[in-house]
KEDREN-679583 format. One line per 4 residues: number of its first residue (from 1); for each residue x, y, z of N, C-alpha, C. Coordinates in Angstrom, 2 decimals. Layout:
% KEDREN-679583
NUM = X,Y,Z,X,Y,Z,X,Y,Z; ...
//
This chain:
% KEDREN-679583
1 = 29.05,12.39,-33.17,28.70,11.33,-32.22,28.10,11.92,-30.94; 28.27,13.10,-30.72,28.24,13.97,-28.92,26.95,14.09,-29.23; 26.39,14.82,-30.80,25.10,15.12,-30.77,23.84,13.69,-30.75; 24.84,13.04,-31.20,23.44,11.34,-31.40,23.40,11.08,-29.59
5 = 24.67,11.18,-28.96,24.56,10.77,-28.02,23.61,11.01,-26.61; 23.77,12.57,-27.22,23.02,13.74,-26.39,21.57,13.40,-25.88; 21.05,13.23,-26.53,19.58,13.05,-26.67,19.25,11.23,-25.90; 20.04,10.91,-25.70,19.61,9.04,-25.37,20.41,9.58,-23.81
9 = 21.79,10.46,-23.31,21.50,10.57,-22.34,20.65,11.25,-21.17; 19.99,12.49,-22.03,19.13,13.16,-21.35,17.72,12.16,-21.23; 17.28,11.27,-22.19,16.06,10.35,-21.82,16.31,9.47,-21.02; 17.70,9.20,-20.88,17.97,8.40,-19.49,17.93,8.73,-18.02
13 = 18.33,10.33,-18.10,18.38,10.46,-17.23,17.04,11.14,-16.61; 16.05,11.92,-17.84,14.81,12.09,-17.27,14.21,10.32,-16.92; 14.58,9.39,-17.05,13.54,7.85,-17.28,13.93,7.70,-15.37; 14.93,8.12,-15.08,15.77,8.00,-13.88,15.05,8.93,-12.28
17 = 15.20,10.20,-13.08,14.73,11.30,-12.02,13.04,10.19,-11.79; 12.32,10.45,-13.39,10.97,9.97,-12.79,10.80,8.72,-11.93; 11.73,7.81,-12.05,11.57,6.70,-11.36,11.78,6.75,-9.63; 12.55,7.93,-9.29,13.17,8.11,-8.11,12.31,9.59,-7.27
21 = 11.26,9.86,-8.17,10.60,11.14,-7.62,9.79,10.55,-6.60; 9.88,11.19,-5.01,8.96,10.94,-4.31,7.59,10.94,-4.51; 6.63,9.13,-3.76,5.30,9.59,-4.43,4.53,10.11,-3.33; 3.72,10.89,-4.03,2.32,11.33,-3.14,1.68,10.73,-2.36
25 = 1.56,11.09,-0.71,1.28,10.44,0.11,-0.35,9.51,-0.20; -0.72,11.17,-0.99,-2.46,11.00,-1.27,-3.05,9.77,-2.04; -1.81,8.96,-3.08,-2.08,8.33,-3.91,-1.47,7.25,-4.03; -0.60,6.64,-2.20,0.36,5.51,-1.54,0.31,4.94,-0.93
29 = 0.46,4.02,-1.51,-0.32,2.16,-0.55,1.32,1.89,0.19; 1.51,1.76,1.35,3.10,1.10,1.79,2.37,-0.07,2.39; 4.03,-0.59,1.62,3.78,-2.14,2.43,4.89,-2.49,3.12; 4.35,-2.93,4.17,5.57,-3.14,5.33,6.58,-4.63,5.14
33 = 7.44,-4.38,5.43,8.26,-5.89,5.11,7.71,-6.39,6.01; 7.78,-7.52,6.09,7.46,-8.93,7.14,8.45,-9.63,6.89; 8.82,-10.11,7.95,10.36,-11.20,8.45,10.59,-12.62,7.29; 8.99,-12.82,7.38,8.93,-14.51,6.46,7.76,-14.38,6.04
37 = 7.74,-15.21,5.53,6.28,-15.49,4.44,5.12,-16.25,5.57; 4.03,-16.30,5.81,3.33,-16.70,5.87,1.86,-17.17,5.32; 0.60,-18.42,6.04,-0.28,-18.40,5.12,-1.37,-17.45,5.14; -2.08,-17.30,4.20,-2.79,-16.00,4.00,-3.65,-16.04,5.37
41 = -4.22,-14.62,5.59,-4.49,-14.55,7.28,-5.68,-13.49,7.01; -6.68,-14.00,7.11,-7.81,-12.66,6.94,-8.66,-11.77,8.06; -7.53,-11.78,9.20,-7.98,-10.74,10.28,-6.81,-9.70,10.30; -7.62,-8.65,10.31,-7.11,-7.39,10.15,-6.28,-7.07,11.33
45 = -6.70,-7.59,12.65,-6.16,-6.89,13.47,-5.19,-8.44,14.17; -5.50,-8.94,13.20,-3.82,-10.25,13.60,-2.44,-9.33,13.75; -1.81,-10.15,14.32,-0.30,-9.61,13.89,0.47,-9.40,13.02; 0.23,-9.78,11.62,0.65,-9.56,10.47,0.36,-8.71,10.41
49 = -1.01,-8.19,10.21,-1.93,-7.04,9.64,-2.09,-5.48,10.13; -1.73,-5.70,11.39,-2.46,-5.03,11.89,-1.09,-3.22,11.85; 0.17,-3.70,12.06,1.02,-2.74,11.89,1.00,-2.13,10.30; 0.53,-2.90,9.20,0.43,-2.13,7.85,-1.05,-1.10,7.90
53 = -0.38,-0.15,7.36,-1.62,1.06,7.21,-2.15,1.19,6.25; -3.31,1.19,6.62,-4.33,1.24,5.45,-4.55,1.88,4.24; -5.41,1.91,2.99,-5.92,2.45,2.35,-7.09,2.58,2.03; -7.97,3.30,1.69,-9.63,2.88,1.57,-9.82,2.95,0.00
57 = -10.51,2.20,-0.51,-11.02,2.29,-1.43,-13.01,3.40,-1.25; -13.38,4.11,-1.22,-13.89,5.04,-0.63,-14.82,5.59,-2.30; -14.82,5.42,-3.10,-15.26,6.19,-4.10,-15.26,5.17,-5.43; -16.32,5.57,-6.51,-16.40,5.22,-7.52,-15.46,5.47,-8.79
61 = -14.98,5.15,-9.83,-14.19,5.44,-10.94,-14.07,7.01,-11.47; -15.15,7.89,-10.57,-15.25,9.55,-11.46,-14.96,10.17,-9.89; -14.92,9.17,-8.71,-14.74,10.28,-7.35,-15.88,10.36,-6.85; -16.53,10.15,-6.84,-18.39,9.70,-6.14,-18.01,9.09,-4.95
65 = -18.28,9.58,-3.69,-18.32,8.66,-2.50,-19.14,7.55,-2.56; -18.28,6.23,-2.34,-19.36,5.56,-2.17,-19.89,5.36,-0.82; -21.45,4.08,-0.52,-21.61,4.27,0.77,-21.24,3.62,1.97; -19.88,2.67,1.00,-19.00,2.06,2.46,-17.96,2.04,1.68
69 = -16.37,1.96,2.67,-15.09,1.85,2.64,-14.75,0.79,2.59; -13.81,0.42,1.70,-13.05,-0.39,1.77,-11.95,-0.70,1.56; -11.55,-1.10,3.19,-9.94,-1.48,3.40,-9.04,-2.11,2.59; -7.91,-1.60,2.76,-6.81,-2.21,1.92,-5.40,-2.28,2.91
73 = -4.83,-3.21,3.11,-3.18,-3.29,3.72,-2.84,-4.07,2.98; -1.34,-3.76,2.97,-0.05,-4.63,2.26,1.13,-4.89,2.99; 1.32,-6.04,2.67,2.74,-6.59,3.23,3.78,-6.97,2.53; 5.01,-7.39,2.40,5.80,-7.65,1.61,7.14,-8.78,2.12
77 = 7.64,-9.31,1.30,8.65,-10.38,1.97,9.84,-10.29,0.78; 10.79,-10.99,0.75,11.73,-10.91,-0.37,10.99,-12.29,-1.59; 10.06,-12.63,-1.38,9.16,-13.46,-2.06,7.60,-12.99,-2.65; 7.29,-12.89,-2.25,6.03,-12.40,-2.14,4.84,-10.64,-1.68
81 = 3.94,-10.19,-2.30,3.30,-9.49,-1.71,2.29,-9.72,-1.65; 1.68,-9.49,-0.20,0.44,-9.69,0.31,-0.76,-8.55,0.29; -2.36,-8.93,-0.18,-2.98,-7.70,0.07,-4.13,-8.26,0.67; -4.89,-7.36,1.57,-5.90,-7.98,2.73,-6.82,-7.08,2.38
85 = -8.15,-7.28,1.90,-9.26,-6.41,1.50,-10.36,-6.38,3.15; -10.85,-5.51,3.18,-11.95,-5.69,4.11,-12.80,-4.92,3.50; -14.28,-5.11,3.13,-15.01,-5.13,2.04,-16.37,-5.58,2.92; -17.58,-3.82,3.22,-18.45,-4.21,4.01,-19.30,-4.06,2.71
89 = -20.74,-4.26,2.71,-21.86,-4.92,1.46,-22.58,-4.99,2.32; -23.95,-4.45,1.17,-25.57,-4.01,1.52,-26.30,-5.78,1.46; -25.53,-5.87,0.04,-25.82,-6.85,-0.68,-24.75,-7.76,-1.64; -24.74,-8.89,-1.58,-23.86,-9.33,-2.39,-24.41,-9.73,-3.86
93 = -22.78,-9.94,-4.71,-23.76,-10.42,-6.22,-22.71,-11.81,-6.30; -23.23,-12.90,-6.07,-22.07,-14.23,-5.85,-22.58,-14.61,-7.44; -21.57,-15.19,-7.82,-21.67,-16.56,-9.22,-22.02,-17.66,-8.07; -23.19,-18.37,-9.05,-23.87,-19.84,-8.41,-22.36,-20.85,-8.58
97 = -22.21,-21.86,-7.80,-21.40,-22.80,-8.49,-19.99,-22.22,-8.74; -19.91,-21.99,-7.46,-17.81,-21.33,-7.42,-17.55,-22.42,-7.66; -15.89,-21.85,-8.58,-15.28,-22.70,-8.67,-14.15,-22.06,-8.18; -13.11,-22.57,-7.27,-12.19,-21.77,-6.13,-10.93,-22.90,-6.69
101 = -10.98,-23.32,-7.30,-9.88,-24.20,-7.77,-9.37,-23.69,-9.17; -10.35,-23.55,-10.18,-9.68,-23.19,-11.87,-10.36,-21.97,-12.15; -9.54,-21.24,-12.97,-9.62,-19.82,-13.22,-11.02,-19.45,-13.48; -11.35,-18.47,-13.01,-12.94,-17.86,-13.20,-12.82,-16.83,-14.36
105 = -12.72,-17.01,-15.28,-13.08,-15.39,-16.86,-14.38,-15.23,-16.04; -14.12,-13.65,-16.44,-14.97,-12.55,-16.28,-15.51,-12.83,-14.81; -14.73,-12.64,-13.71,-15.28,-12.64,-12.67,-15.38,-11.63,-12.26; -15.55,-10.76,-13.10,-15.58,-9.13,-12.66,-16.90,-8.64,-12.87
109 = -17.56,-9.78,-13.13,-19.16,-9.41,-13.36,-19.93,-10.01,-11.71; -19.19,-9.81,-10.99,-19.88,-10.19,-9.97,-19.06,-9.66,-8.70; -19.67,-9.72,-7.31,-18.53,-9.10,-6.66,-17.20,-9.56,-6.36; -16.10,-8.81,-6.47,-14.87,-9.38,-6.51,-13.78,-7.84,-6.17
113 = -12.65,-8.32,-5.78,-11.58,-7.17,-5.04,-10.53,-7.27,-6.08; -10.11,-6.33,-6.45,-9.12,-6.37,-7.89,-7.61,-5.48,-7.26; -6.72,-5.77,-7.80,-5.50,-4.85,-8.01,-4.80,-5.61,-9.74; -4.16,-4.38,-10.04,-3.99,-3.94,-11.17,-2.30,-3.85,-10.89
117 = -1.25,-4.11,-11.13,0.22,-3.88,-11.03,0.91,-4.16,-11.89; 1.83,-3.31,-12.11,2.52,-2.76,-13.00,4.14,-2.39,-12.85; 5.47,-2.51,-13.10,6.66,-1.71,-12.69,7.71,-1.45,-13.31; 6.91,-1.22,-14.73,7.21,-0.68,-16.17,6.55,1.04,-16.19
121 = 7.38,2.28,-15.57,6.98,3.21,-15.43,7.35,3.95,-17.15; 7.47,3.15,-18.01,8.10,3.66,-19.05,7.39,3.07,-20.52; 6.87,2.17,-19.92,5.28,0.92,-20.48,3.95,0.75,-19.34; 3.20,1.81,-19.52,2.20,2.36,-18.22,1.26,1.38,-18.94
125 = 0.61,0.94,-20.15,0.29,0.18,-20.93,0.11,-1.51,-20.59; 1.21,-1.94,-19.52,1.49,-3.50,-19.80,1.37,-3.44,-18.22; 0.18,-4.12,-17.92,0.35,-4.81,-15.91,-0.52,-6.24,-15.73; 0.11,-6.60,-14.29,-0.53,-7.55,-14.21,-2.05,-7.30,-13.94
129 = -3.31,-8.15,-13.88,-4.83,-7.74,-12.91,-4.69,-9.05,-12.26; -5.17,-9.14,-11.00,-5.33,-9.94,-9.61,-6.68,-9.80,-9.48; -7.65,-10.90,-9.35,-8.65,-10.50,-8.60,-9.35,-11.70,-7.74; -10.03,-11.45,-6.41,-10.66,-12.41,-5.82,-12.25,-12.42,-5.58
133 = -12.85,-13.09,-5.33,-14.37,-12.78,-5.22,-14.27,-13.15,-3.24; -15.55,-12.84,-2.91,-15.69,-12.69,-1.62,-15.89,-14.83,-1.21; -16.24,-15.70,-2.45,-16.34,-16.91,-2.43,-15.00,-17.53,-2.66; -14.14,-16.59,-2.94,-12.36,-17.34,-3.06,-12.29,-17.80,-4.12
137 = -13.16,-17.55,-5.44,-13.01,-17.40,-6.96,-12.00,-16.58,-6.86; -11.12,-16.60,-8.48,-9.91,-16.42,-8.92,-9.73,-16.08,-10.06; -8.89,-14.61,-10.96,-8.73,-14.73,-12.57,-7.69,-14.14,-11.76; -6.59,-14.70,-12.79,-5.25,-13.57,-13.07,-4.80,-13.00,-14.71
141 = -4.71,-11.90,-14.98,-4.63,-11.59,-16.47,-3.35,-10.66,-16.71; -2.86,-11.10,-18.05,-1.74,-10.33,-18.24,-2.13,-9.33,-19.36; -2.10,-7.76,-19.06,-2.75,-6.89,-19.77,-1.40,-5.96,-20.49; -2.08,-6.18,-21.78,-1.17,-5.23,-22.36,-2.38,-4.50,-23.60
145 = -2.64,-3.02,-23.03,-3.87,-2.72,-23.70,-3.35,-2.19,-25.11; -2.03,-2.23,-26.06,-1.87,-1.83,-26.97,-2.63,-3.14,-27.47; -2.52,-4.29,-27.51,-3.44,-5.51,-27.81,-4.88,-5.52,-27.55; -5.93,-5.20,-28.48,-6.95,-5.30,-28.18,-7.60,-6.37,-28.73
149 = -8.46,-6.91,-27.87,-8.75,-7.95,-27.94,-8.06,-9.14,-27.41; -7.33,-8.66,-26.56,-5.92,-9.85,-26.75,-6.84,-11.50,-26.02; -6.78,-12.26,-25.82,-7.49,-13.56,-25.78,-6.43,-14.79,-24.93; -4.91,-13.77,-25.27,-4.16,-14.16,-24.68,-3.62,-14.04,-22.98
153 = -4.41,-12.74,-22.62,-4.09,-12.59,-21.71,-4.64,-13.52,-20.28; -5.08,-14.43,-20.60,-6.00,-15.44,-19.61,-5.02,-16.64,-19.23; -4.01,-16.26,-20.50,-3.44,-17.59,-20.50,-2.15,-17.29,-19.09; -1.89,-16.40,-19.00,-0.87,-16.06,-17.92,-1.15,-16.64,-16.55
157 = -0.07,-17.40,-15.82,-0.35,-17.77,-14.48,0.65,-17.10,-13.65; 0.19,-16.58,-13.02,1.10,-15.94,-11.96,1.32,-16.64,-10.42; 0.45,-17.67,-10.59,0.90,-18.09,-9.47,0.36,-18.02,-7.78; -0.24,-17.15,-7.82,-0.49,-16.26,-6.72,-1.73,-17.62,-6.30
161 = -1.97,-17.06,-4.79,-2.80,-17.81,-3.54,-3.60,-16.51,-3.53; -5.18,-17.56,-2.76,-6.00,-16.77,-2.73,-7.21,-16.94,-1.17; -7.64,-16.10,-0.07,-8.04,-16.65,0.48,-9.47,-15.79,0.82; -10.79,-16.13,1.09,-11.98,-15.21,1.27,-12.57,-15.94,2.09
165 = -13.68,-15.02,2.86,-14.50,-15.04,4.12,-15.45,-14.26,3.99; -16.61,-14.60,4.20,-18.04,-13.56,4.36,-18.53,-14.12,5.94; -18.61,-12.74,6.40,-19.40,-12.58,7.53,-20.26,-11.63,7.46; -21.56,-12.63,7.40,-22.74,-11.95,7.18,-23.58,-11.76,8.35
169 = -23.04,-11.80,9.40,-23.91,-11.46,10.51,-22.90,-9.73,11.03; -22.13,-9.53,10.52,-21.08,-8.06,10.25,-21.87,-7.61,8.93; -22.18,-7.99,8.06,-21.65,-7.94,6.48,-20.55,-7.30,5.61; -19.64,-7.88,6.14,-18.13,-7.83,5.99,-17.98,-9.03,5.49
173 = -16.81,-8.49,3.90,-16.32,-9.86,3.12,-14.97,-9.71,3.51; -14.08,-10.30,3.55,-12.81,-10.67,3.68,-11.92,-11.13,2.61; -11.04,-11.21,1.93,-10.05,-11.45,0.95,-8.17,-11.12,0.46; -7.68,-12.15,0.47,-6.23,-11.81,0.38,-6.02,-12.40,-0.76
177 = -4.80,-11.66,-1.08,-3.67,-12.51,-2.06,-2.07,-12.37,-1.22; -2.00,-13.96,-1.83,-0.17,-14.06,-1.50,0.64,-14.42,-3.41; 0.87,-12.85,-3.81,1.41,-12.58,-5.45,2.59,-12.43,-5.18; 3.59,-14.40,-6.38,4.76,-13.85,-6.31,5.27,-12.63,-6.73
181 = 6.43,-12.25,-6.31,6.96,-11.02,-7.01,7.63,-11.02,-8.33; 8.32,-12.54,-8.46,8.17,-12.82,-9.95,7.00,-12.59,-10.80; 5.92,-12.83,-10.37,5.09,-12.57,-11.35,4.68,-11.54,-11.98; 5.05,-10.70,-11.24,4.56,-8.93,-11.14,5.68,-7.61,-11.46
185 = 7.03,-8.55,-11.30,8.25,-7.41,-11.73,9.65,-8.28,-12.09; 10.16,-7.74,-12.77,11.46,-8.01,-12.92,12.80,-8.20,-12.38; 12.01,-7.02,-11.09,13.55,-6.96,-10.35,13.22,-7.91,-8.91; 14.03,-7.97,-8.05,13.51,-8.21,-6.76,13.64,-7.45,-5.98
189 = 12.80,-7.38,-5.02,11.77,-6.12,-4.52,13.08,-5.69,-3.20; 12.81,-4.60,-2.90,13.84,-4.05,-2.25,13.37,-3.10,-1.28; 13.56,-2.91,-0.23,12.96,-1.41,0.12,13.33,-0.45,-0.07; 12.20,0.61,-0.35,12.70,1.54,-1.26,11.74,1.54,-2.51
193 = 11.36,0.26,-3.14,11.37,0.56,-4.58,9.61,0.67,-4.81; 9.53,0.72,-5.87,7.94,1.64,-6.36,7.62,0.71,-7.29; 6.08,0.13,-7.07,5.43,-0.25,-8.31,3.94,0.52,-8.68; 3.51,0.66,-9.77,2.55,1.43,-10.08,1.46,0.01,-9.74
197 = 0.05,0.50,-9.10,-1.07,-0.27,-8.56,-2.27,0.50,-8.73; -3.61,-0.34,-9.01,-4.13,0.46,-9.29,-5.20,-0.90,-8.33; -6.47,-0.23,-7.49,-6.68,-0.67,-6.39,-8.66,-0.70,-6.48; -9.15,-1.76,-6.55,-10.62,-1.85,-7.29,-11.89,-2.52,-6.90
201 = -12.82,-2.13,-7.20,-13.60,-3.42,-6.11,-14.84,-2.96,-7.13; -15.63,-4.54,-7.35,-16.92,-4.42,-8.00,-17.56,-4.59,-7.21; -19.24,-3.98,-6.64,-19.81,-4.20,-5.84,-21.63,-4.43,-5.98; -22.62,-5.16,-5.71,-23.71,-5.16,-5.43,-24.42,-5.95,-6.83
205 = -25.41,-6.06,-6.55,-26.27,-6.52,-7.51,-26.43,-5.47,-8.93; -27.48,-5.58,-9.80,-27.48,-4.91,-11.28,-27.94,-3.92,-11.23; -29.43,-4.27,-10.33,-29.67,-2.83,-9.97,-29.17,-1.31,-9.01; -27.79,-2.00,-8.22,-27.23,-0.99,-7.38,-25.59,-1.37,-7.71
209 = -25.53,-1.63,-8.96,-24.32,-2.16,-9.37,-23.39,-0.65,-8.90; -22.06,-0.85,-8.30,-20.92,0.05,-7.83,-19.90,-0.53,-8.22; -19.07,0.55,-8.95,-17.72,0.07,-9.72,-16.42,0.97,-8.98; -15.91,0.26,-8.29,-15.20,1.57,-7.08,-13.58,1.49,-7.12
213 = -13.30,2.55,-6.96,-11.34,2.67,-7.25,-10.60,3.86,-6.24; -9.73,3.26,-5.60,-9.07,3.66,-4.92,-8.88,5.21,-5.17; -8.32,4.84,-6.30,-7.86,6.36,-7.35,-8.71,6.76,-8.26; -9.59,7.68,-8.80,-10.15,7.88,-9.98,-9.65,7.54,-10.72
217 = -10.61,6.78,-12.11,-9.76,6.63,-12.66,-10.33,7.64,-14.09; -11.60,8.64,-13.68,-11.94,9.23,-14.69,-12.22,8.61,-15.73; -13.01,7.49,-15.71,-13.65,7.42,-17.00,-14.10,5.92,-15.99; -15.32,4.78,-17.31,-15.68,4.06,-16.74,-15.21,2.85,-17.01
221 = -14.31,2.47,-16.55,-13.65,1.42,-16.13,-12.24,1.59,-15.59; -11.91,0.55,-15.39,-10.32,0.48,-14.29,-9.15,0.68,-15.08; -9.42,0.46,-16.66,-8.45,-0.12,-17.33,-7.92,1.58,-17.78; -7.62,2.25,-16.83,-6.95,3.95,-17.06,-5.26,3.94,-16.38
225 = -4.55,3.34,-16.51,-3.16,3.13,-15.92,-2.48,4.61,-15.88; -2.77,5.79,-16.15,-2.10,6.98,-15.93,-3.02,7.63,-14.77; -4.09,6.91,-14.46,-4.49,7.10,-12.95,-4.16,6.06,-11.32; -3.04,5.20,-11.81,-2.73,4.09,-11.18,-2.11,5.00,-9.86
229 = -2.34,4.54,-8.65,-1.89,5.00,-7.39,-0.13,4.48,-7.59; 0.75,4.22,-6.36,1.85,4.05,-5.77,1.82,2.60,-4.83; 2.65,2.20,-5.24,2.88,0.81,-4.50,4.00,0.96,-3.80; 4.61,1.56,-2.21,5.83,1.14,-1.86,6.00,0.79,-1.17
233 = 7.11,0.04,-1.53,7.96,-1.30,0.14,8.57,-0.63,0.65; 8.80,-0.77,2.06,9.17,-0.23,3.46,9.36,-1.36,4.39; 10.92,-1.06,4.90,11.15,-2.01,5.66,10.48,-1.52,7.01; 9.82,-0.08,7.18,10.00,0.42,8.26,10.29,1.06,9.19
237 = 11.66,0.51,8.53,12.65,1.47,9.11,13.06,2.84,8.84; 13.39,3.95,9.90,13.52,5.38,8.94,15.19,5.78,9.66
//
């Protein structure tokens, strides 16, 4: 029995260490608690916003600089997490005829701000995708890439709020999400705890089309989850 046993406690306890290993600053989005929930807020330097520290999205899927940054902060509540894109453009690529009310498929063919989450470090395979367009279009998908083809994944609602702004006299787009945390994990969120994120933005027209990621993700497209950055909540406090 010691020997069957042996082996299920050492995978427990490696499943444990990895879950609790400090992450890399280089590859860590923190999100600051916030007191209460509020409605989505797309100035950076509001009071919500402005104490969470940034991330840039800065580069293409292989590490290619691209030729503008784009911001990322997060917030967090015992409900909800919030993410605030700031997203400057040469040029935009809009869908004619938004629809900002019912789900947009394939809105990734046009410009739009994506996160990818996940907090199954043991099923790197299965996350949620979030995405907004700079017109306040909307898909949410539930990905589980051992399923290919899956047809199902459209059908998932998570729930989540969505809010966008173009200022084109800046040319700066603007975009948030308010994603329950039900939708996205199992547990409830704590400070302290880690979700795997992976952080994205489609950009420009066909001919200067830019496919850009926080993190490399080494190869061409987003859908690489063993290149997914760090998601952690922070009350703040140290």
């Amino acid at each position: 029995m010691r020997r069957i046993l042996l082996p299920l406690a050492l995978a427990a306890l490696t499943s444990t260490m990895h879950a609790q290993t400090a992450p890399d600053p280089a590859s860590t989005i923190t999100a600051l608690q916030a007191k209460k929930d509020v409605d989505l807020n797309l100035d950076p330097k509001s009071s919500f916003w402005k104490s969470a520290s940034p991330v840039f999205i800065a580069a293409d899927t292989m590490g290619k600089p691209a030729p503008y940054k784009t911001e990322v902060r997060a917030r967090w509540t015992k409900d909800n997490l919030y993410l605030l894109y700031t997203a400057p453009y040469d040029e935009l690529n809009l869908k004619p005829n938004p629809d900002t009310v019912n789900e947009t498929n394939r809105l990734w063919n046009w410009d739009v701000a994506e996160a990818f989450i996940g907090y199954d470090y043991q099923n790197i395979r299965q996350y949620k995708e979030l995405e907004v367009s700079p017109q306040g279009e909307w898909v949410d998908l539930n990905i589980d890439l051992d399923k290919k083809g899956n047809r199902d994944a459209i059908k998932w609602n998570s729930g989540y709020k969505v809010a966008a702004h173009i200022d084109k006299d800046k040319k700066i787009w603007y975009a948030a999400m308010k994603i329950p945390f039900s939708a996205i994990d199992n547990r409830p969120p704590a400070s302290g705890q880690t979700l795997r994120i992976g952080l994205f933005r489609c950009a420009g027209t066909t001919a200067n089309r830019l496919i850009l990621s926080w993190q490399p993700t080494m190869s061409m497209t987003f859908h690489s989850p063993e290149h997914f950055g760090t998601l952690l909540l922070s009350s703040g406090k140290k």
